[in-house]
C-alpha positions, 0 to 999 in steps of 0.5 A: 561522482555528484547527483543532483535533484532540484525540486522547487528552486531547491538543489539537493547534491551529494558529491564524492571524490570517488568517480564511483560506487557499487549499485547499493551504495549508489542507491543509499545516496539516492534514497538519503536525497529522496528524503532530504527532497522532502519525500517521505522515507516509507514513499520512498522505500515502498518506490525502490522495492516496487521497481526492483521488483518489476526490473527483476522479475525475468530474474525468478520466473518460478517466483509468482509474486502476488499481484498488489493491485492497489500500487499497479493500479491493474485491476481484475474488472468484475463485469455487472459489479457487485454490490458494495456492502456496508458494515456497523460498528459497535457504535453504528457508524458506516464501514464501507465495503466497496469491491473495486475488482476481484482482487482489490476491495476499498475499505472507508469510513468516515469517523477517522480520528480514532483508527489503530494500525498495525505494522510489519517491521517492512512497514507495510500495514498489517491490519487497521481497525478504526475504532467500533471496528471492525478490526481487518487483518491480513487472513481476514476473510471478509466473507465470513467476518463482514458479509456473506456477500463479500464470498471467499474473499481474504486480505493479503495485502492493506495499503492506505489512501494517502489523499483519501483519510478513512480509506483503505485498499485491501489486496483479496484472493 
């Protein structure tokens, strides 16, 4: 078996006498030529379980996975919109609020040099808290914890802005 990626005049192959392999291992090989691509291993990683998800999801019917509006890029549209909020931190710098959708909330700021991350062992992010605050966490109701005009909202999921530094998307129920 040979798979092959050329990208940028560059060729990255693996080659196996094996005229096959069983579907784990053949998606090892294709992640293991992802990163030698130069894509990074989280990209990657995050891509694979994303569409394993979307091809299996007629497998579990019963499961309601939730939806994580920030990779699908499907949003519940607020009609009239509401107000973005803006915070301070301890130091008086803006922590912007942004509600994109009723389901999805951009958190920025523009002092990005000092901003702590904590992970889960998937390597997703498990809150971010820049420094002055205010610290977000998965279970952090905004409502409560930000503004009131923020309502009920929690945060289920926080993926960062890979083009965007000091921008965060929070997944809110």
């Amino acid at each position: 078996m040979k798979i092959t990626i050329e990208q940028h005049e560059e060729i990255f192959t693996y080659e196996s006498e094996l005229d096959s392999m069983d579907m784990s291992e053949l998606t090892e090989k294709l992640y293991g030529l992802c990163i030698a691509a130069g894509y990074h291993p989280d990209s990657v990683g995050e891509c694979f379980y994303t569409k394993g998800q979307e091809m299996t999801e007629h497998l579990y019917p019963d499961d309601k996975v939730e939806e994580d509006v920030v990779s699908s890029g499907v949003y519940d549209l607020i009609q009239g919109g509401w107000p973005s909020v803006v915070a301070k931190s301890r130091y008086g710098t803006e922590r912007k609020f942004n509600v994109l959708a009723k389901n999805c909330v951009e958190y920025s700021f523009e002092d990005d040099g000092h901003v702590g991350v904590q992970r889960n062992d998937d390597g997703s992010l498990e809150s971010v808290d820049p420094s002055g605050g205010p610290y977000i966490g998965i279970g952090t109701n905004l409502g409560e914890y930000i503004h009131k005009d923020l309502g009920d909202l929690t945060v289920t999921k926080i993926k960062v802005d890979e083009h965007e530094a000091g921008t965060y998307y929070l997944t809110v129920k």
